[in-house]
C-alpha positions in Angstrom: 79.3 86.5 87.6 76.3 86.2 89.6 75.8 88.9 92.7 75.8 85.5 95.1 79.1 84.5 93.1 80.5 87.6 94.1 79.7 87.3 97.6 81.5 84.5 97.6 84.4 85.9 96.0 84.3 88.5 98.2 83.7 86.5 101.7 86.7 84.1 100.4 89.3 87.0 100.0 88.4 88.4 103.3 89.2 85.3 105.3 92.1 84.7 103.2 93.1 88.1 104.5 92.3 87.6 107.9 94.6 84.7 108.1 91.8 81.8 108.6 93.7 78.7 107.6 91.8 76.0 105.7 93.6 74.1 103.5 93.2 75.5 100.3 93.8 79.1 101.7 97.3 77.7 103.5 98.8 77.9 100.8 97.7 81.0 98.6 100.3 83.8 98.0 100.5 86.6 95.9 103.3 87.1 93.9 104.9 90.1 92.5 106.6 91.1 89.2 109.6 89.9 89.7 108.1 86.0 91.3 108.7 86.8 94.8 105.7 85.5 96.8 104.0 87.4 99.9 102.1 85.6 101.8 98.6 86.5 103.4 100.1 86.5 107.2 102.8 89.1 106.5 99.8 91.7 105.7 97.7 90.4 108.7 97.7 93.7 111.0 98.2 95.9 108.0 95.6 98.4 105.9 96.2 97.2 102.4 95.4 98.8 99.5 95.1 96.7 96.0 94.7 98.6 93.0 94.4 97.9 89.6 95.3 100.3 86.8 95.8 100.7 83.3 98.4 102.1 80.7 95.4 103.9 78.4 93.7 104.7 82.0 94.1 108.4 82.0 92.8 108.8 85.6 95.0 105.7 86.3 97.8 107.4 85.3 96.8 110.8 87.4 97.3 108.9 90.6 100.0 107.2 90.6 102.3 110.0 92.2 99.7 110.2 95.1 100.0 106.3 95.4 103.6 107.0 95.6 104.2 109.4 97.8 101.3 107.5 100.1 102.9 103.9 99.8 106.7 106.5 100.4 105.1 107.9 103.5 103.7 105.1 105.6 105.2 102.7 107.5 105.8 99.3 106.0 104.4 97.6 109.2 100.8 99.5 109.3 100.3 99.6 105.5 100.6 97.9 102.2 99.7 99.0 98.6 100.0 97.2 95.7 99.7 97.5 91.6 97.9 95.2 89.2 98.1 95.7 85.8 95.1 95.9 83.8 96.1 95.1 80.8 96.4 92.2 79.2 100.1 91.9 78.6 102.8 89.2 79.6 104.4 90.2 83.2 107.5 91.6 81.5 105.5 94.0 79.9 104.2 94.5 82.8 106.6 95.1 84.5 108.2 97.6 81.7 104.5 99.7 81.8 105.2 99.7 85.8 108.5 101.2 85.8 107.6 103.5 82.4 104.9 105.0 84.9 107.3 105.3 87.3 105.4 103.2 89.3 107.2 103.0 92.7 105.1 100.4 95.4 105.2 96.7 94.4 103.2 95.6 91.4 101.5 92.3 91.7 100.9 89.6 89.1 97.7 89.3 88.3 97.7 85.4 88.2 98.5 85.4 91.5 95.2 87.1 92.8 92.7 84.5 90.8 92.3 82.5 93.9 91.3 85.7 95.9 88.7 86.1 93.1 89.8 89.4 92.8 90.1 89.5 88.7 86.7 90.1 87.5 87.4 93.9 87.0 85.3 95.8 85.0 86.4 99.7 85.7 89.2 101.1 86.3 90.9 102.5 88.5 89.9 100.5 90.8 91.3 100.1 94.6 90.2 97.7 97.1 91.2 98.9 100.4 91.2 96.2 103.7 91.6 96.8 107.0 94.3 95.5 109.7 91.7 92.9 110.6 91.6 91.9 106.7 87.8 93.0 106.4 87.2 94.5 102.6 86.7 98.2 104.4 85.9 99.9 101.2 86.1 99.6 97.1 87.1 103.0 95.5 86.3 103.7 92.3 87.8 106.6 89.8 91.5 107.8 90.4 92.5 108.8 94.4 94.5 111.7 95.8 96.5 111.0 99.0 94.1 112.8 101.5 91.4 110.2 100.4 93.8 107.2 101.3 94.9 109.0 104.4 91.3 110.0 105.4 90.1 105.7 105.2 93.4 105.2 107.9 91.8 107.7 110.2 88.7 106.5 109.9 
């Protein structure tokens, strides 16, 4: 993907996020695990934290209690954090390497994100974190503890 491709990507999911309505971005929705769809307004207002992980991950792994007790902790109106599998598996394996890991915040299926352009991964772990306003606020890379998360809310 080209670095203006990404832009775009990048420019697209962050108005999608921010609620602009065009028609194409009325619709979109992600959609969890289990098919239930969340739309882009219910996390308008929210910090949102998207990240993708992977069974063989070791440092994927590591973080998923800190994700846990983060996603436990916080109020459901201020913050959001979702899962997205890595691998490439069907989404009930997914959704057996989600509850294996003891995964414990909603996992997402990764189908659901192509229209945000958000599935041209090439590391992981990988979190994208967006502000209330739905503005891409950072891109963390490696595994996260839960004073990193809680440091970007008080920034």
């Amino acid at each position: 993907m080209t670095t203006m491709n990404k832009l775009f990507a990048y420019f697209g999911l962050i108005f999608a996020l921010m609620g602009y309505q065009t028609a194409s971005q009325a619709s979109v929705a992600l959609e969890d695990l289990n098919g239930n769809k969340i739309s882009l307004a219910s996390l308008h207002g929210k910090w949102v934290f998207i990240n993708y992980w992977a069974s063989w991950c070791g440092p994927c792994l590591e973080e998923i209690s800190a994700l846990n007790h983060f996603y436990a902790t916080k109020h459901p109106e201020k913050v959001a954090v979702f899962a997205v599998n890595f691998d490439s598996s069907s989404v009930p394996q997914q959704r057996r390497l989600a509850q294996e890991n003891d995964i414990e915040y909603p996992s997402l299926n990764p189908s659901s994100l192509k229209s945000l352009h958000l599935d041209n991964i090439s590391v992981v772990p990988v979190t994208y974190v967006f502000d209330p306003k739905g503005n891409l606020n950072t891109t963390l890379y490696g595994g996260q503890t839960e004073e990193n998360l809680q440091a970007l809310l008080n920034s």
